[in-house]
GUVORO-926166 format. One record per residue (C-alpha): x, y, z; residue in one letter; residue number from 0. Coordinates in Angstrom, 3 decimals. Example, Ala and Ser with C-alpha at 12.3 -4.5 7.8 and 13.67 -1.06 7.14 Angstrom:
// GUVORO-926166
DODO        x        y        z aa   i
DODO   12.300   -4.500    7.800  A   0
DODO   13.670   -1.060    7.140  S   1
// end
This chain:
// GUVORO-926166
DODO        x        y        z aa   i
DODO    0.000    0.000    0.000  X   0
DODO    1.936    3.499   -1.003  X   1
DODO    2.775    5.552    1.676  X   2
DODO    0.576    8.248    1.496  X   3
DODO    1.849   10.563    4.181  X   4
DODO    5.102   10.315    2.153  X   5
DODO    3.284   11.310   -1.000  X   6
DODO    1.597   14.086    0.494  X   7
DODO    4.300   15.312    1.805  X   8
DODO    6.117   15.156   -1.617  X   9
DODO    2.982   16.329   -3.624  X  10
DODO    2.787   19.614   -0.943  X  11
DODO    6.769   20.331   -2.307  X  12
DODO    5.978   19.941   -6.576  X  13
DODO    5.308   23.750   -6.733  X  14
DODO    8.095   24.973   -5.417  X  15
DODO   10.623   22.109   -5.576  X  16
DODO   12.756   23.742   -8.834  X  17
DODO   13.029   27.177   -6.726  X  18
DODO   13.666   24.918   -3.027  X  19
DODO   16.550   22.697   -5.428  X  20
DODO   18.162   25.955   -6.266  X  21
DODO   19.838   26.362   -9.858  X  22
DODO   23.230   26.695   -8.347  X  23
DODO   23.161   23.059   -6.069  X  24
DODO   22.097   22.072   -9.717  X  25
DODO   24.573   23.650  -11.400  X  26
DODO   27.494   22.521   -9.177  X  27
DODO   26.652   18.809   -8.903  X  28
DODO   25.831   18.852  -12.757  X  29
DODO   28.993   17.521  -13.927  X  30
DODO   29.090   14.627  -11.252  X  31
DODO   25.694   13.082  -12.567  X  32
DODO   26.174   14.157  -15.829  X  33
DODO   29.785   11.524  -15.558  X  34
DODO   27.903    9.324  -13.132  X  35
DODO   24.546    9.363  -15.486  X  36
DODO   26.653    8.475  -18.206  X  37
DODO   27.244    4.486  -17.537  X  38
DODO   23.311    4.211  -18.604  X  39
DODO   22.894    1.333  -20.567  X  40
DODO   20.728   -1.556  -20.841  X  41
DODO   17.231   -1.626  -19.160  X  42
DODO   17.583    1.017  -16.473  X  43
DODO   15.267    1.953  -13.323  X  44
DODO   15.658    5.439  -12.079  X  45
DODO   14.128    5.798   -9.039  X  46
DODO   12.393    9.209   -7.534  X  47
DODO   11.957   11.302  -10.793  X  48
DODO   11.114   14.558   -8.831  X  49
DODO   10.525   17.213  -11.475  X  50
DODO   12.297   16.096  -13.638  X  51
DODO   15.457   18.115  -13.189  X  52
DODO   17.937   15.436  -13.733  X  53
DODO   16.874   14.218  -17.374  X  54
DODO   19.067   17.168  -18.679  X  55
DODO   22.400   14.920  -17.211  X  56
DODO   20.452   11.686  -18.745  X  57
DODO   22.759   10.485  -22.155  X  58
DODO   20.797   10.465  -24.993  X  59
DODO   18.787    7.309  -26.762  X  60
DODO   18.384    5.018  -23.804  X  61
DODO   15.340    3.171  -22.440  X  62
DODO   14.522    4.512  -18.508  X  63
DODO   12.127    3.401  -16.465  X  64
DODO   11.031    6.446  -14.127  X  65
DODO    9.211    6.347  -10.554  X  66
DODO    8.312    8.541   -8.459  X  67
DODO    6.029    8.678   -5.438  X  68
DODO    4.190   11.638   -6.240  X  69
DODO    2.354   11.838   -9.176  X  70
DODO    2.162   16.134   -8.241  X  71
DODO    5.821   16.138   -8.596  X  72
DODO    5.428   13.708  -12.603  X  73
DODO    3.302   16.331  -13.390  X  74
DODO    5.610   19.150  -13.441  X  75
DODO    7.797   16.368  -14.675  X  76
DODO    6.319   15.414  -17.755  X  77
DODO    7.448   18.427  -20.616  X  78
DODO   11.151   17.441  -19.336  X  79
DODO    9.650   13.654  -19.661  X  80
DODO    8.439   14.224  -23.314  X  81
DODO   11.576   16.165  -24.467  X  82
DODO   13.940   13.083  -23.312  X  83
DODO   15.593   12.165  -26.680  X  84
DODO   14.842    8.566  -25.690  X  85
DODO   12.483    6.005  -24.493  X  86
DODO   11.058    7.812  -21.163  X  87
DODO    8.742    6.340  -19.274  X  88
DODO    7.504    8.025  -15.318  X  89
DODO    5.190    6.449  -13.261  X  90
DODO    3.739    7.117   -9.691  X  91
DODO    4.860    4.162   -7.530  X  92
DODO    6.470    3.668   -4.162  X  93
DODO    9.584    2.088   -3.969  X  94
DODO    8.403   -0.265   -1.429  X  95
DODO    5.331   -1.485   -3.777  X  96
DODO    7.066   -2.310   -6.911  X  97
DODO    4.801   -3.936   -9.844  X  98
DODO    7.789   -5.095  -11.650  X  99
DODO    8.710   -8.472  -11.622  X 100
DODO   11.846   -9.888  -10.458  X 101
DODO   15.288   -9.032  -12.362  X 102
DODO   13.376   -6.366  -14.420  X 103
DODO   16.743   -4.217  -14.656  X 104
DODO   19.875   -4.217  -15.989  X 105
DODO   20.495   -1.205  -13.595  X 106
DODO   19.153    1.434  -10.825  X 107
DODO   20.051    5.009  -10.530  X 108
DODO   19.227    7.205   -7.643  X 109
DODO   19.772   10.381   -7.306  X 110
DODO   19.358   12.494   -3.996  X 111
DODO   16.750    9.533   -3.019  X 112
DODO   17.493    7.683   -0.296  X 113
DODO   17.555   10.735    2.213  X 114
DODO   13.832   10.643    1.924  X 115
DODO   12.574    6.963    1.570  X 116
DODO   10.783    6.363    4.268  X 117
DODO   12.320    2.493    5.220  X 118
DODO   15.683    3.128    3.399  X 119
DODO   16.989   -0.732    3.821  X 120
DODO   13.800   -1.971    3.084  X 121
DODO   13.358    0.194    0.246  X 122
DODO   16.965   -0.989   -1.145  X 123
DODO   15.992   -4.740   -0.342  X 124
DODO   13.087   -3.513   -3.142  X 125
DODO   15.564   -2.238   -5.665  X 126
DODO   17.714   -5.798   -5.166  X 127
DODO   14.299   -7.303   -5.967  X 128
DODO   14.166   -5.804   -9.736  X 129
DODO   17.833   -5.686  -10.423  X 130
DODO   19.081   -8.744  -12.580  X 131
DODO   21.774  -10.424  -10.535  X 132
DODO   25.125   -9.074  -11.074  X 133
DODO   23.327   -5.893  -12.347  X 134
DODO   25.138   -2.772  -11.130  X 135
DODO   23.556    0.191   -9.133  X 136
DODO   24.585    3.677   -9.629  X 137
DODO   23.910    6.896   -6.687  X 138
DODO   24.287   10.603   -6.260  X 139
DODO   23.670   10.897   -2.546  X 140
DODO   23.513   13.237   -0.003  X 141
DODO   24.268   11.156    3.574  X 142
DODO   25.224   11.867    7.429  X 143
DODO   28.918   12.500    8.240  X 144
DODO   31.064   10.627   10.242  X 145
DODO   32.931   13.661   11.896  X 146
DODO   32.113   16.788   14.049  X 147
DODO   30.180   18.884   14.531  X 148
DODO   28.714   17.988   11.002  X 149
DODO   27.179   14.803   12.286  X 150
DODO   25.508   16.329   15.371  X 151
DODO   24.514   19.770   12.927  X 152
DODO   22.896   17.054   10.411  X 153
DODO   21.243   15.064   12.946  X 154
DODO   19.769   18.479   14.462  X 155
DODO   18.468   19.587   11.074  X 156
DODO   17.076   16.469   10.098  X 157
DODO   14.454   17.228   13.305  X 158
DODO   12.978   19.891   10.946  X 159
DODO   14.051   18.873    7.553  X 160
DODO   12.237   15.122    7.778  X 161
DODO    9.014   16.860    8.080  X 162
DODO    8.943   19.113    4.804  X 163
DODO   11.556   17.328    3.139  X 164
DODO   14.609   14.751    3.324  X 165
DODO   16.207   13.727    6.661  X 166
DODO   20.162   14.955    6.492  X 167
DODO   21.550   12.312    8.590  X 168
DODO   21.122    9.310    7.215  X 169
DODO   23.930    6.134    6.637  X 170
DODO   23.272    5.506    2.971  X 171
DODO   26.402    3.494    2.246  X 172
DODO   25.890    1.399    5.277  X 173
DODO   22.274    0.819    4.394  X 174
DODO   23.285   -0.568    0.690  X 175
DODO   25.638   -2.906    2.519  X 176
DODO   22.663   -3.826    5.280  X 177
DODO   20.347   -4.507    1.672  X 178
DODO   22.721   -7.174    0.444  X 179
DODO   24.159   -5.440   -2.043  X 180
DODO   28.090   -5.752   -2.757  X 181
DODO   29.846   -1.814   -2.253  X 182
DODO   32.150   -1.245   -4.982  X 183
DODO   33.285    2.366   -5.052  X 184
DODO   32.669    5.456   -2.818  X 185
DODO   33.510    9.028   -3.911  X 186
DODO   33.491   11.805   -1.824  X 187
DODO   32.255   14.394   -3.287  X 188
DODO   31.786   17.318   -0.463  X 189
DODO   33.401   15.742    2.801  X 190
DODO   31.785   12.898    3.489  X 191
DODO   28.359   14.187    2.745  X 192
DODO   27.746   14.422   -0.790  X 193
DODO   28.660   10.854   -2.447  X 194
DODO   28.519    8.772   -5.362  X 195
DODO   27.920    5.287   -4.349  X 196
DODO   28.538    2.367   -7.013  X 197
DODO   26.879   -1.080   -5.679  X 198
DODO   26.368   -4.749   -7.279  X 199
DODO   23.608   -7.463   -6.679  X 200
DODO   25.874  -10.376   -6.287  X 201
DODO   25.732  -12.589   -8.916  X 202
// end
């Protein structure tokens, strides 16, 4: 059953979600998707759409799966949806109710996601579900830090943050391994709190 107090929430943020994302986060972490984005290939699952803003860092000509929670946010979504030079296709679905059927995908991207799923390991259990074994999985992530006083200032936002928007402090790279999933690479980014995360379903 989707969460709906997570869609709500989600759907309440569509209007102003391009102005609260800011065009110069977007413009600074551009590059790093863009070169992240660009091992697409295959039958790929990107999960949590948003508006759309990230299609711009998609390559060209490949076949994506899209899903996103809130079907407010596809719906400022969908011009950036239907200008994809590829095979597009967004749907409003939780990440913890996947239709798809086992090893749907050849691979997932995420992207600023798992900051906001509600049951983060449980919602990554869901991803291993639909990825083919051995199939790789790709994230741009924004996670806790290790060290002070970042870790204590994250965990204090996150008190106010979780209820409008993503939590701050969250252990995304130990919650891949706690999924099953085999960690490849890490990449620091900013500190330890913006990350690129490359992970593998065993075989």
């Amino acid at each position: 059953m989707t969460d709906i107090a997570t869609q709500n929430k989600w759907d309440k943020a569509a209007p102003l979600f391009d102005l609260m994302a800011g065009a110069g986060a977007e413009k600074r972490w551009e590059p790093f998707k863009r070169s992240l984005f660009s091992n697409m290939e295959g039958r790929v699952l990107f999960l949590a759409l948003g508006t759309g803003l990230d299609i711009a860092t998609f390559p060209p000509n490949q076949t994506i799966t899209a899903i996103d929670i809130s079907p407010k946010m596809l719906e400022v979504a969908a011009a950036r949806v239907a200008n994809y030079p590829g095979d597009l296709q967004a749907e409003v679905m939780d990440v913890h109710e996947m239709t798809f059927d086992d090893d749907s995908f050849d691979q997932i991207f995420t992207s600023c996601t798992f900051c906001s799923v509600p049951e983060p390991v449980d919602g990554l259990r869901s991803l291993k579900r639909v990825l083919r074994p051995g199939g790789d999985m790709f994230m741009f992530e924004h996670t806790g830090s290790h060290y002070y006083p970042f870790k204590l200032m994250m965990h204090l936002m996150t008190t106010i943050t979780s209820k409008i928007g993503p939590d701050m402090d969250r252990m995304t790279v130990a919650n891949v391994r706690s999924a099953g999933f085999d960690v490849l690479e890490v990449d620091n980014l900013f500190l330890d709190v913006v990350k690129t995360i490359h992970a593998r379903k065993p075989a």
